[in-house]
C-alpha positions in Angstrom: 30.3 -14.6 7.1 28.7 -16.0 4.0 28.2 -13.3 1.0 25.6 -16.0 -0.1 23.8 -17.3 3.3 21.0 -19.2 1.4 23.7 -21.2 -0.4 25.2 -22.7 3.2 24.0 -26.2 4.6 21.6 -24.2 6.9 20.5 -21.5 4.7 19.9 -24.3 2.2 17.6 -26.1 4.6 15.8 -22.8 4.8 15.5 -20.6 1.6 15.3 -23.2 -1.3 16.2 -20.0 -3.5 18.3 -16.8 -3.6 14.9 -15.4 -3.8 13.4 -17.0 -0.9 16.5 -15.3 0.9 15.8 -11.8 0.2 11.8 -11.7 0.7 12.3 -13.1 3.7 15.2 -10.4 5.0 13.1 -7.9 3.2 10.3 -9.1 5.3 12.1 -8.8 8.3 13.8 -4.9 7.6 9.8 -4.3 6.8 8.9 -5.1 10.7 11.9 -2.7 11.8 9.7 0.0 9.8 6.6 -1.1 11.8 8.5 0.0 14.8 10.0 2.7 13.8 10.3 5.1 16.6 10.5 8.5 14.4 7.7 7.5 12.8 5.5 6.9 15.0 6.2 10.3 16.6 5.8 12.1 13.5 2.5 9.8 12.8 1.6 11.5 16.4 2.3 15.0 15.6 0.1 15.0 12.5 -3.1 14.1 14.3 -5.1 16.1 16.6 -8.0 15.3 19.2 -11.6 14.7 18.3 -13.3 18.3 18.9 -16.4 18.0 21.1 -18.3 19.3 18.1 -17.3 16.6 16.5 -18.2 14.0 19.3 -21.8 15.7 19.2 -22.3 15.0 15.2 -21.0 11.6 15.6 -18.4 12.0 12.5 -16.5 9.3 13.9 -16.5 6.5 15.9 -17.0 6.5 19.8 -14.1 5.1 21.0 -11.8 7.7 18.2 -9.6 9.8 20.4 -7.3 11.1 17.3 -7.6 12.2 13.3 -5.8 13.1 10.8 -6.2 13.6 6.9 -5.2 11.3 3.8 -2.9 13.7 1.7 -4.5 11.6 -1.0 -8.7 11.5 -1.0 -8.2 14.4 2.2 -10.3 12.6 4.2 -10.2 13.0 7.6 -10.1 9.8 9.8 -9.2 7.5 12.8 -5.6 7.6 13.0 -5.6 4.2 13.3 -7.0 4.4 10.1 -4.1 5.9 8.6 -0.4 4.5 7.2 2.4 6.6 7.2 3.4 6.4 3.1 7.2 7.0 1.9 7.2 10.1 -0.1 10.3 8.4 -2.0 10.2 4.8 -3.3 12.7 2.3 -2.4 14.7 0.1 -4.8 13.7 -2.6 -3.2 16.2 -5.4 -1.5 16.6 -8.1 -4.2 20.5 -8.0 -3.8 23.3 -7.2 -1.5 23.8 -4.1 -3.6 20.1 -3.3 -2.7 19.7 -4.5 1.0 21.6 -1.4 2.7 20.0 1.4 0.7 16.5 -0.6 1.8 17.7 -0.3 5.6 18.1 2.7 5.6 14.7 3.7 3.8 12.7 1.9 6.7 14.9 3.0 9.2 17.1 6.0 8.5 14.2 8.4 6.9 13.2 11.8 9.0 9.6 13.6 8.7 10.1 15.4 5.2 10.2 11.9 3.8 6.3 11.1 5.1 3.3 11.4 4.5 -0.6 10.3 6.1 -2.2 8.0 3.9 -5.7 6.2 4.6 -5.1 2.6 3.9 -7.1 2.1 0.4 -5.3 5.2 -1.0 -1.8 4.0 0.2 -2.3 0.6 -1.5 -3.4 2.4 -4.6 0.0 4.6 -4.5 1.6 1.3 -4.1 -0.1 0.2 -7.1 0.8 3.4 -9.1 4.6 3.4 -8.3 4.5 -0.1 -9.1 3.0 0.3 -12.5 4.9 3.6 -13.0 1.4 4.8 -13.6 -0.6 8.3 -12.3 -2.4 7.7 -8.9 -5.9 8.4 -11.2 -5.1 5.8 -13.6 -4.3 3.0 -10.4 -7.7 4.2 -9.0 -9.1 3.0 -11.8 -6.8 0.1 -12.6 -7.6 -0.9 -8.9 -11.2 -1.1 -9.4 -10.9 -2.8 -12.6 -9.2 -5.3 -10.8 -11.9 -6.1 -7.8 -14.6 -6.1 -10.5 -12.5 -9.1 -12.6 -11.8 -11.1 -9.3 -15.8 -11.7 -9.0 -17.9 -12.4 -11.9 -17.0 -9.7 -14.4 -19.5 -11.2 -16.9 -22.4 -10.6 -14.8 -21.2 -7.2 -13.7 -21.4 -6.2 -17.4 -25.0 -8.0 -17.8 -26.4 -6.1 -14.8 -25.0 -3.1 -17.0 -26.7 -4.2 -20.3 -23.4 -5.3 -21.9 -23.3 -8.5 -23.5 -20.1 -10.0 -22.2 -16.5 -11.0 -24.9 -15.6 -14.9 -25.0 -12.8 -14.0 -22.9 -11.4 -12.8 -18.9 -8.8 -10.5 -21.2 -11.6 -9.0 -23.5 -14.0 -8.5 -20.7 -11.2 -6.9 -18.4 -11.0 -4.2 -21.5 -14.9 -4.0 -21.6 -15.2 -3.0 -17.7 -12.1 -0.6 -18.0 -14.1 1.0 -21.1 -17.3 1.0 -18.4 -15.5 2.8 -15.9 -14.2 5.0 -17.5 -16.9 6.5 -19.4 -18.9 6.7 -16.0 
């Protein structure tokens, strides 16, 4: 056994880098989490049938059988809908030191360690432990960032500011927007 598999003939051929090496395993743990039996039992246990009442009012889709709520934005929605969010962050798996312990988070966690997230406010938590920022800030951090993929320069015209000379200094300009609205 190699304590450096992407520095082998073969591993050579196939990661180019260290780096390569552990997104790829980290990749693959990540798919053990997908099918993570506990999970998806306790994903099951925290939804609950459509109520004909709400079948009648057409809240949701037709074809929605189950709901649950975001512990986020506490809206309720299609379970599918819904991502089941670590309450705890990982360290990551950059290293051998850090592989194990990221096992184990994707597949050694129990129920207390879960929560219901819709998918918009899970990437925005992502965001926010990311950033080591508040989940209010990345709201707005996240928004920020759609607006500056487009044409932030006419977003500001259509909002009677006359855009900066710069992406940077009109990235501050929409934040300042945003926030004061």
């Amino acid at each position: 056994m190699s304590d450096k598999p992407w520095e082998t003939p073969e591993g050579a051929e196939v990661w180019k880098t260290e780096a390569q090496y552990w997104t790829w395993l980290r990749g693959a743990v990540r798919r053990i989490w997908a099918d993570y039996p506990l999970r998806k039992v306790w994903k099951r246990g925290q939804l609950r049938p459509v109520t004909t009442e709400e079948r009648l009012a057409k809240v949701f889709h037709p074809s929605t059988k189950n709901v649950g709520q975001c512990s986020f934005c506490e809206e309720w929605m299609a379970g599918s809908k819904l991502e089941c969010d670590h309450l705890v962050e990982s360290d990551g798996c950059t290293s051998k030191a850090t592989a194990e312990s990221f096992l184990w988070h994707c597949a050694g966690l129990v129920a207390e360690h879960f929560r219901l997230a819709c998918k918009p406010c899970h990437k925005i938590q992502s965001y926010a432990q990311k950033m080591d920022i508040p989940f209010e800030e990345a709201v707005t951090e996240k928004k920020v960032i759609a607006i500056c993929k487009g044409d932030e320069a006419d977003w500001l015209r259509n909002r009677g500011i006359e855009p900066e000379s710069n992406a940077p200094k009109r990235k501050i300009q929409v934040r300042k927007y945003i926030l004061n609205h």
